[in-house]
C-alpha positions in Angstrom: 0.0 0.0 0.0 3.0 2.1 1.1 4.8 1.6 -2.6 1.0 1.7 -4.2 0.8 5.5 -2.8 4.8 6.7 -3.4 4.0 5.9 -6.9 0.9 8.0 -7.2 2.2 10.7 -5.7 5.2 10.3 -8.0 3.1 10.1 -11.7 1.0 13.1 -9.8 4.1 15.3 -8.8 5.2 14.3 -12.9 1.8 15.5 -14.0 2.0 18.6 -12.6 5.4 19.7 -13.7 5.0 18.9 -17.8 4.6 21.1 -19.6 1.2 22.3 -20.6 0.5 22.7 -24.9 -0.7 26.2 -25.0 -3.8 26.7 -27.6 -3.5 27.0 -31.2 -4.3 31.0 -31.6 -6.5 31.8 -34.4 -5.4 33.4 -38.1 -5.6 36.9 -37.5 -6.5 39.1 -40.3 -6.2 42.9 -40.7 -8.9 43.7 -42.8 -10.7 46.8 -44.5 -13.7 47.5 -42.8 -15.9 47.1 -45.6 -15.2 43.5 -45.9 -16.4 42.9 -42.3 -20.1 41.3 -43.6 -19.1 38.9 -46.0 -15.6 37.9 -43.9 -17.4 37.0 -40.7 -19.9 34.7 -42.6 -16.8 33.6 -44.9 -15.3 33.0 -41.4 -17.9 30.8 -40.2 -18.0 28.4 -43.0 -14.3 27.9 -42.9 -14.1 26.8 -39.4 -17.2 24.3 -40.6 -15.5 23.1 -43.0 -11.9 23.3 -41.9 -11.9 23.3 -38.4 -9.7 26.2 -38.1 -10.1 30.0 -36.4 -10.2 32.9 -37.8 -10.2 36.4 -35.6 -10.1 40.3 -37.4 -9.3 43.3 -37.2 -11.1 45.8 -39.3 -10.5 49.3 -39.8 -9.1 51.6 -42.7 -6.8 50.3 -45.2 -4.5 53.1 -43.8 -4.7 52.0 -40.3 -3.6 48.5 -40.8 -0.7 48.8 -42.4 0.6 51.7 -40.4 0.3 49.1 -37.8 1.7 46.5 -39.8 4.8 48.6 -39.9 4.5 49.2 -36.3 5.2 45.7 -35.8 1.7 44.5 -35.5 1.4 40.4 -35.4 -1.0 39.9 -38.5 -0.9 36.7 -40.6 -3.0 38.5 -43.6 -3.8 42.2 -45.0 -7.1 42.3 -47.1 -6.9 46.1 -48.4 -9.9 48.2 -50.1 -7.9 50.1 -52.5 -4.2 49.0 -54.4 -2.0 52.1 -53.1 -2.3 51.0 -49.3 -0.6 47.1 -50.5 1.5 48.9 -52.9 2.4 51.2 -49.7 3.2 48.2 -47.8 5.0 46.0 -50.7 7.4 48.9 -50.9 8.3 48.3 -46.9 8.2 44.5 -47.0 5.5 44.4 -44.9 3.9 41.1 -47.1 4.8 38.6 -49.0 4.5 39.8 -52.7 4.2 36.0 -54.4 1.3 35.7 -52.5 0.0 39.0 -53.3 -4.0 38.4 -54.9 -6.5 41.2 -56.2 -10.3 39.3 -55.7 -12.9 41.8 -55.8 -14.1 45.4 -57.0 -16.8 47.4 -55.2 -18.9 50.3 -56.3 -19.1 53.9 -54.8 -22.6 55.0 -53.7 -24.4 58.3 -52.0 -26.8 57.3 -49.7 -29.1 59.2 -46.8 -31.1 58.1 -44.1 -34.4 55.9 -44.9 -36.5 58.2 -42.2 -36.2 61.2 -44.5 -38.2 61.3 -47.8 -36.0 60.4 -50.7 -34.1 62.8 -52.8 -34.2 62.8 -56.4 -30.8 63.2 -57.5 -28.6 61.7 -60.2 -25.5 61.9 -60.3 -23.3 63.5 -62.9 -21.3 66.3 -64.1 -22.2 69.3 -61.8 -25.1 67.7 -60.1 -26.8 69.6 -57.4 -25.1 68.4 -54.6 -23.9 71.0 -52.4 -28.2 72.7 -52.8 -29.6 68.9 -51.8 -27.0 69.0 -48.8 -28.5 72.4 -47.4 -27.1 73.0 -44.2 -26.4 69.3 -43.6 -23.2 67.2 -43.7 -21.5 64.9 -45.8 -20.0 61.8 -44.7 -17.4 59.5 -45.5 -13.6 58.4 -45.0 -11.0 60.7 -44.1 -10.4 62.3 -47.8 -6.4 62.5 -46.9 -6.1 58.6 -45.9 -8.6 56.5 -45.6 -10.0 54.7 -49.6 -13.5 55.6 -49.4 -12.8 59.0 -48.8 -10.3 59.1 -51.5 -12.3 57.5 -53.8 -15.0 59.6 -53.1 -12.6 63.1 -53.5 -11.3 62.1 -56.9 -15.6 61.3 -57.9 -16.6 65.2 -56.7 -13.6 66.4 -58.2 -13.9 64.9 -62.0 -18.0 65.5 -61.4 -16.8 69.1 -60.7 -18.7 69.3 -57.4 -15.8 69.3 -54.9 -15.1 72.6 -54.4 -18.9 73.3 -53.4 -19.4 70.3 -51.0 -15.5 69.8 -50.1 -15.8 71.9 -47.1 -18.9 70.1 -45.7 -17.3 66.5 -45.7 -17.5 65.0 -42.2 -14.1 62.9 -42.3 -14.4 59.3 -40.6 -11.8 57.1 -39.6 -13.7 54.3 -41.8 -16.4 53.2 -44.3 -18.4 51.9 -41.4 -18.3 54.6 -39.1 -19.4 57.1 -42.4 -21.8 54.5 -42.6 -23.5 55.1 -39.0 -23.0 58.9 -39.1 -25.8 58.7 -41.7 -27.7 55.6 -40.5 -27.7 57.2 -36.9 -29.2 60.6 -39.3 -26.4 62.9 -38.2 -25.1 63.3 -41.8 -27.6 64.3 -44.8 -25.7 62.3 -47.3 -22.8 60.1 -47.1 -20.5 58.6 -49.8 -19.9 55.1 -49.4 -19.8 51.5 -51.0 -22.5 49.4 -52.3 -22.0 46.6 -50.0 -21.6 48.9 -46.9 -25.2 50.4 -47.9 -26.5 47.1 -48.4 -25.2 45.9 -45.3 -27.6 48.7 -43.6 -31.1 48.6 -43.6 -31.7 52.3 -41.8 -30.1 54.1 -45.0 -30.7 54.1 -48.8 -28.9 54.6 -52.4 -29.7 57.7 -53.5 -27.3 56.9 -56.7 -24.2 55.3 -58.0 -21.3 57.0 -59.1 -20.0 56.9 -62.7 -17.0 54.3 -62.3 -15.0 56.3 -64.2 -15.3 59.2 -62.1 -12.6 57.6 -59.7 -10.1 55.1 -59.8 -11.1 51.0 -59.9 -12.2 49.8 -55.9 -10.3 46.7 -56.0 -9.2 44.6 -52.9 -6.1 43.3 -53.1 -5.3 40.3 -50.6 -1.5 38.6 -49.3 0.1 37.0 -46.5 1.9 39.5 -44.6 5.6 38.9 -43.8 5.7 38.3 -40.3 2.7 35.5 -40.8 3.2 32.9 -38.4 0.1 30.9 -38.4 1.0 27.2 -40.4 -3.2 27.8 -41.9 -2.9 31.2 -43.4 -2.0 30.7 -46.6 -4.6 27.7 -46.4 -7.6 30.4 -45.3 -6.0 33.1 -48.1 -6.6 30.3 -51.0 -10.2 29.9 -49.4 -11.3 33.3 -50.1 -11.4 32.0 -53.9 -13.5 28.7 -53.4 -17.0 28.5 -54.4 -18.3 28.6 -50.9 -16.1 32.4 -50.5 -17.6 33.8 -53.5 -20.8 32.9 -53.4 -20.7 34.9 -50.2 -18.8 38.2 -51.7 -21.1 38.0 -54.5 -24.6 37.6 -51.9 -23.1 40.7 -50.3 -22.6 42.6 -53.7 -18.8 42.7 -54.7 -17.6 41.6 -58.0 -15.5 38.7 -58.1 -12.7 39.5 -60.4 -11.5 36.6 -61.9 
């Protein structure tokens, strides 16, 4: 009995000195906030089918790969417009062989659904800055963040800017320009298609010409400090069937 109880006490005393296996973190993707629909749900059916994690971090294109240079412990950098990869190819912050462009958005003005709706097409001088009033209009940070950018270089060629430039109410993101208008404290805001879609409280008012600004494309790639043995893995999953049928449900074009 003696011998019987030295030994448990030894296997115990063994058990609690090994080593504990620490959990397999998940894939941790910086990604543009407009993407934060259709990546969740994409998210979802990967861990069905794959078992896997995923975990985000959305904000601006901008934003993420300032912290990407900062050091910042991302496996993957989805980006809403080319310059902000291009911007982060140039520092080495991804790995350029994986580098992928998937999808294209459009560029919409929308206001509030508890306001009557405006009757206003877009084009070349359109009346704008008299529809605004004394109202605001929101959407990225013009100097940084894509929407905003996109949305400067649409009221410039349309040859509006210079009316409604000083009246832009400059977010930090697409999704918070998004809720400045849902939440009725912007008149209009300029946004994309699958942001408005994503929001029942606002509606299109129109679309913007696409060639009134440069091509929304999302361009996708490992960044160079990934670490996680599944992120390439998750990266090629963003083009299966089951990905784009999602992108394409919440109204991106698959560019193939």
């Amino acid at each position: 009995m003696h011998r019987r109880t030295l030994l448990a006490l030894a296997l115990w005393s063994l058990g609690l000195s090994a080593p504990q296996a620490e959990p397999e973190r998940p894939i941790l993707v910086f990604a543009a906030a407009s993407l934060q629909t259709a990546f969740n749900a994409i998210a979802a059916e990967w861990q069905r089918e794959k078992g896997g994690k995923v975990t985000f971090s959305y904000a601006a294109s901008s934003a993420l790969a300032r912290q990407l240079e900062q050091g910042a412990p991302a496996d993957l950098f989805a980006s809403a417009d080319l310059e902000w990869m291009d911007w982060a190819a140039q520092r080495s912050l991804i790995r350029p062989e994986s580098r992928k462009t998937l999808l294209e958005n459009s560029l919409v003005l929308i206001e509030p659904t508890d306001r009557p709706a405006t009757p206003l097409e877009i084009g070349p001088g359109f009346a704008l800055a008299e529809a605004l009033g004394d109202g605001r209009l929101a959407t990225g940070n013009v100097q940084s963040v894509p929407v905003g950018r996109y949305a400067q270089q649409a009221l410039t060629r349309l040859g509006v800017w210079e009316a409604v430039g000083p009246r832009i109410a400059g977010s930090e993101n697409v999704r918070a320009a998004l809720a400045l208008v849902a939440r009725g404290e912007a008149r209009f805001g300029i946004v994309y298609a699958t942001d408005a879609k994503a929001e029942l409280r606002v509606r299109i008012v129109d679309t913007f010409p696409a060639g009134s600004h440069a091509p929304i494309h999302y361009p996708f790639a490992l960044a160079s400090g990934m670490r996680h043995p599944q992120a390439k893995s998750f990266l090629d999953y963003l083009s299966s069937p089951a990905a784009i049928r999602i992108f394409e449900a919440e109204g991106f074009r698959v560019l193939r």
